[in-house]
C-alpha positions, 0 to 999 in steps of 0.5 A, spaced: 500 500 500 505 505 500 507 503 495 501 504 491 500 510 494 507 513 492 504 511 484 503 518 480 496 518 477 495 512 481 488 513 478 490 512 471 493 506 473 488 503 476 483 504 471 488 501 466 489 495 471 481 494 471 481 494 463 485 488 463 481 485 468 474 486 464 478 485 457 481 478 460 475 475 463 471 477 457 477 474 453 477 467 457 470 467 456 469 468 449 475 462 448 472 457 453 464 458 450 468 457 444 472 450 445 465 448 449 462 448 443 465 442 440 468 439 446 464 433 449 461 432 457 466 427 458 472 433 456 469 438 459 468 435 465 476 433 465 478 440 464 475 442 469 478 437 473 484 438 471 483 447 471 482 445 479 488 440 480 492 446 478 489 452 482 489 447 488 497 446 486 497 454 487 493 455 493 493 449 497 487 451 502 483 450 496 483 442 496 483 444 503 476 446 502 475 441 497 475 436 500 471 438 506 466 441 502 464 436 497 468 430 501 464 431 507 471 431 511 470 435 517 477 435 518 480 438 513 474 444 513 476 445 520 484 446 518 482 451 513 478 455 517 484 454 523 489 456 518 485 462 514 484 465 522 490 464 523 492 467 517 487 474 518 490 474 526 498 475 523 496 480 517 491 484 523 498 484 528 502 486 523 499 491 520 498 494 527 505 493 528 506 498 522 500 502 522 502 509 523 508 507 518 502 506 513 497 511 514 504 516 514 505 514 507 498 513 505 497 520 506 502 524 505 507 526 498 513 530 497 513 535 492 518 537 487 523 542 489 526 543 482 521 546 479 522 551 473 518 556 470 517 555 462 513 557 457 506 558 459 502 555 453 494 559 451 489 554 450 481 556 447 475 556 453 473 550 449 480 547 450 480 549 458 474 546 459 475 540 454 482 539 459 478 540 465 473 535 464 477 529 461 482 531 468 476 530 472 473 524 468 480 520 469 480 522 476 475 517 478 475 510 477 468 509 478 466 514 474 471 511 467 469 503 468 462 505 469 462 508 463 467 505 458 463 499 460 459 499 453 465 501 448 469 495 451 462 490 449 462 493 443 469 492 440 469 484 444 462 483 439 466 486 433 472 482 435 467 476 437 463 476 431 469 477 426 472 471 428 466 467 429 463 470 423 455 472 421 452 464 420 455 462 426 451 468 430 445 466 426 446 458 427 446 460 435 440 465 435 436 460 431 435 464 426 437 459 421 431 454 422 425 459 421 428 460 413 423 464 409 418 466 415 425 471 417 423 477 414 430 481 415 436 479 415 441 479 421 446 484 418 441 489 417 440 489 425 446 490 426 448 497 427 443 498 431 446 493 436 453 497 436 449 503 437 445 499 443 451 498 446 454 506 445 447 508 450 451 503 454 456 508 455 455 515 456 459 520 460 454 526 460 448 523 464 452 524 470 457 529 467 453 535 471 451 531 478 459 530 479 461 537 479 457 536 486 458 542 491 463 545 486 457 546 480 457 553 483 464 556 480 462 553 474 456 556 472 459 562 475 464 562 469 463 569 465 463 564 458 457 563 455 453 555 457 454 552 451 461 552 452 461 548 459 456 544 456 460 543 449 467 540 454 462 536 457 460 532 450 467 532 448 469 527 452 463 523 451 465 523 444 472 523 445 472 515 448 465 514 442 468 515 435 474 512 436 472 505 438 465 505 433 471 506 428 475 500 431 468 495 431 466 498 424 474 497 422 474 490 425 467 488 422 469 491 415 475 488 414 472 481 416 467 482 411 463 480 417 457 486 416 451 481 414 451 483 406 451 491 408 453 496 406 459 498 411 458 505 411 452 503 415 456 501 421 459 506 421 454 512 421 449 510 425 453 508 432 455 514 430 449 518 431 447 515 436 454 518 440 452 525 438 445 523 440 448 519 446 452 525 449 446 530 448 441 527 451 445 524 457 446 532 458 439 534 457 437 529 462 442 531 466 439 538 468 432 536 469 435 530 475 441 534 477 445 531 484 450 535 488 448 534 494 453 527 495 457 525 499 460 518 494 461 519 487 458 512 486 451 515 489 451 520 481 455 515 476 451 509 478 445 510 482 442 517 481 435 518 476 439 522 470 443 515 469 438 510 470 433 515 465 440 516 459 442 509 459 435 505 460 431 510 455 437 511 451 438 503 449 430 503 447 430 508 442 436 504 439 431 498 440 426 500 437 429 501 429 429 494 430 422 493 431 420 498 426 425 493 421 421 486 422 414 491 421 417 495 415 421 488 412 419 491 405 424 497 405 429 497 402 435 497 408 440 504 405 433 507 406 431 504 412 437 506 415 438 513 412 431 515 414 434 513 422 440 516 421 438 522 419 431 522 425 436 521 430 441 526 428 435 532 427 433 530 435 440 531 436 440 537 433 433 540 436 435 537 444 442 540 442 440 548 441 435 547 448 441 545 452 444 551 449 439 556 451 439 554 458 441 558 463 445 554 467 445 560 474 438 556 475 441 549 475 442 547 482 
């Protein structure tokens, strides 16, 4: 832990440690969901087996409580309870031993003391405002994981589905066996299901109630409210393109689009971004909370985020209903007419946000 304490942008570092946690379960669930498919009971059940024998290997309490639990052995469930108390006892009197030395180092930092005046660089307000928002954003940790989760989803089904391919999706979801009675296929679904995923992942809808007892300064600023607003969708934005362009990247280049046409997949998660950021924010004025004390009591529990993301995932539901009811579309129609109704609601909420006097939030 003192260690850790001394790790400058220790957040960062946590967040990324956390990103390859999430990607590595996703990883090793993909590949085990993969190799089951084509494994008998018999072999499943030996890798399984032999998973256990390994983490037994490593950590010899666990056949401890193997053995007591599945074994019925009364022996061995006492002598891991025995060892694992023994165990918390030392860690407790060692920490005890050291606890000043730990929250010393827990709490305090040394500055630098070469510290230089150098060239003083001038940025645009917008710039400012971008530079502090996306500070802020990487200063919480549960702010970022809960957010980032969406986009990280879509780039695993786009890598997913490109090693997989279409027909095996389709095989799975039983979609093969209905033939004739399925009136589109599963391609022309699948901007919308990226674009589900974009909902997944706005940073807007929490972005004003996260300023908490600090809201005043910022809307106190003598710039004008679109501006303050503007920094706050830019984040959004920031982490949304650049991964809709890797998940189309990546099913474009497998040929895994469903007989789309590619520019669909890139243009309609992409409205959906814009739209994502935007409502997140509109949302977020109505259902503003600053009075908290957690940061989690905002970024997961608050009304603004249950109302963006539910809200948000069913409107990119609902193209997919009026798909099946409007079959006899032809799909560049179908998908230009959504695009361009998302990108004019955005457009409409956009101006509204801008004309909000933000002296009155709060």
């Amino acid at each position: 832990m003192a260690i850790g304490s001394r790790v400058r942008r220790k957040n960062l570092v946590i967040i990324l440690l956390s990103m390859t946690f999430t990607l590595g379960i996703l990883a090793v669930t993909m590949l085990f969901s993969s190799r089951a498919e084509n494994m008998e009971l018999q072999d499943m059940a030996g890798m399984i087996r032999s998973a256990v024998e390994q983490v037994n290997g490593m950590y010899p309490l666990t056949g401890l409580y193997t053995a007591g639990i599945t074994g019925a052995n009364p022996t061995a469930l006492a002598g891991f309870a025995a060892i694992s108390m023994g165990i918390f006892l030392l860690f407790i009197a060692l920490v005890q031993w050291k606890y000043v030395q730990i929250s010393s180092a827990l709490r305090t930092h040394e500055a630098k003391k070469n510290y230089r005046l150098q060239s003083l660089k001038q940025r645009s307000v917008l710039g400012a405002l971008y530079k502090k928002e996306i500070k802020r954003y990487f200063a919480s940790n549960i702010y970022v994981m809960n957010t980032m989760v969406g986009y990280i989803l879509m780039v695993a089904a786009a890598i997913g589905l490109a090693a997989a391919g279409m027909d095996k999706l389709e095989s799975y979801l039983q979609l093969e066996g209905v033939g004739g009675t399925l009136p589109v296929s599963l391609g022309s679904m699948l901007p919308f299901l990226l674009s589900l995923m974009v909902m997944m992942g706005g940073t807007t809808s929490s972005s004003i109630s996260i300023e908490g007892k600090q809201w005043w300064i910022l809307r106190s600023l003598p710039i004008p409210p679109g501006l303050i607003l503007d920094g706050k969708m830019l984040v959004n934005l920031t982490f949304a393109v650049p991964s809709i362009l890797l998940a189309g990247t990546i099913l474009t280049v497998s040929g895994q689009t469903g007989g789309l046409k590619p520019v669909w997949v890139f243009l309609v998660p992409l409205a959906y971004a814009c739209f994502s950021s935007v409502l997140g924010i509109t949302i977020n004025l109505k259902m503003p909370v600053f009075n908290w004390d957690n940061e989690t009591t905002v970024v997961k529990q608050s009304a603004s985020t249950f109302v963006s993301v539910l809200g948000g995932m069913l409107l990119a539901l609902v193209p997919i209903g009026l798909r099946f009811a409007l079959a006899g579309v032809p799909a560049d129609l179908f998908l230009g007419g959504v695009t361009v109704l998302v990108l004019l609601i955005t457009v409409i909420l956009y101006g509204k946000n801008r004309r909000c006097d933000l002296r009155k939030i709060g």
